[in-house]
C-alpha positions as CSV (number, residue, x, y, z in Angstrom):
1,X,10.9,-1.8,30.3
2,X,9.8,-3.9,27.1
3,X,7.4,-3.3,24.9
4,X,4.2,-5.3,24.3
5,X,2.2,-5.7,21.3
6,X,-1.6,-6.1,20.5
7,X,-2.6,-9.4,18.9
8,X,-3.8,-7.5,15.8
9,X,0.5,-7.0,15.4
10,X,1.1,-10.9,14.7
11,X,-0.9,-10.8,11.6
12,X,0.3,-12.5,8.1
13,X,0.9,-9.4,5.7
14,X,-1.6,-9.5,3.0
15,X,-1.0,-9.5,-1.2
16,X,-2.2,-7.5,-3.6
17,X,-1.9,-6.7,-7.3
18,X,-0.9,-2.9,-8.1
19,X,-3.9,-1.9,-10.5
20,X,-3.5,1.7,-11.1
21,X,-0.8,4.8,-9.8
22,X,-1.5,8.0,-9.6
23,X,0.8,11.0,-10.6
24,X,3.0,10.5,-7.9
25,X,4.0,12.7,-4.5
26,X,4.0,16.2,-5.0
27,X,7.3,17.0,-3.6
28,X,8.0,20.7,-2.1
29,X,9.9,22.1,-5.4
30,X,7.0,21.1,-7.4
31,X,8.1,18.2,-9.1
32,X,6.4,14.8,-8.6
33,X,8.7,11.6,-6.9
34,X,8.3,8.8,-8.9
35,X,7.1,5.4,-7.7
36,X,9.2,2.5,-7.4
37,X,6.1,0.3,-8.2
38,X,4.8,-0.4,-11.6
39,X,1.3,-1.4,-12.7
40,X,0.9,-5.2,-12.5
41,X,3.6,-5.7,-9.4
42,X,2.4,-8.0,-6.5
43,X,2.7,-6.5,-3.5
44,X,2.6,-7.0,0.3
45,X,0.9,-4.7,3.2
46,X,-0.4,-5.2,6.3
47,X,-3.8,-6.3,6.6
48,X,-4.7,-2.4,8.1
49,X,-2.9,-0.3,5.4
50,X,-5.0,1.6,3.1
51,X,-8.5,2.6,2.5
52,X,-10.8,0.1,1.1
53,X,-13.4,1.7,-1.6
54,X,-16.3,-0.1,-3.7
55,X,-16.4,0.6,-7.3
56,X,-19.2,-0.8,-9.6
57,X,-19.4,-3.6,-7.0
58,X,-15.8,-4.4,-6.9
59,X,-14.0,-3.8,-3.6
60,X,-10.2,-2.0,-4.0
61,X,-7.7,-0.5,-1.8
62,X,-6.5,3.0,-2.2
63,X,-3.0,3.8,-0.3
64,X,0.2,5.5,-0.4
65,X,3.6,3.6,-1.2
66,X,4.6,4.3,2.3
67,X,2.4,1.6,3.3
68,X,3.9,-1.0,0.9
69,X,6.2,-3.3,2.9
70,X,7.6,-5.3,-0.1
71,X,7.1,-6.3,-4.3
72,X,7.0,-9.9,-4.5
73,X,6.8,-10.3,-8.4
């Protein structure tokens, strides 16, 4: 009766710097939530969160704040 993790669950959290935010979660009265993050927070995720992208060479993640776990700064 316990539960037992995968290796890929012990990993470090990785860092990131919040570049850009969209408009926001469309909520189901229309309105938009606001984000609790700002342009220019550090942030932590887990090293699968997101979708990684290449722009003009440079390699970003795109995800949700739901898959933010803390801002450090």
């Amino acid at each position: 009766g316990g539960i037992v993790l995968p290796d890929s669950a012990k990993e470090k959290p990785r860092q990131g710097k919040v570049l850009s935010l969209g408009d926001g979660k469309l909520l189901p009265n229309g309105t938009r939530q606001a984000f609790m993050v700002k342009e220019g927070d550090k942030v932590l995720f887990t090293s699968w969160a997101g979708n990684e992208v290449k722009i003009d060479g440079d390699d970003f993640l795109i995800m949700t704040e739901d898959d933010l776990l803390a801002v450090v700064g």
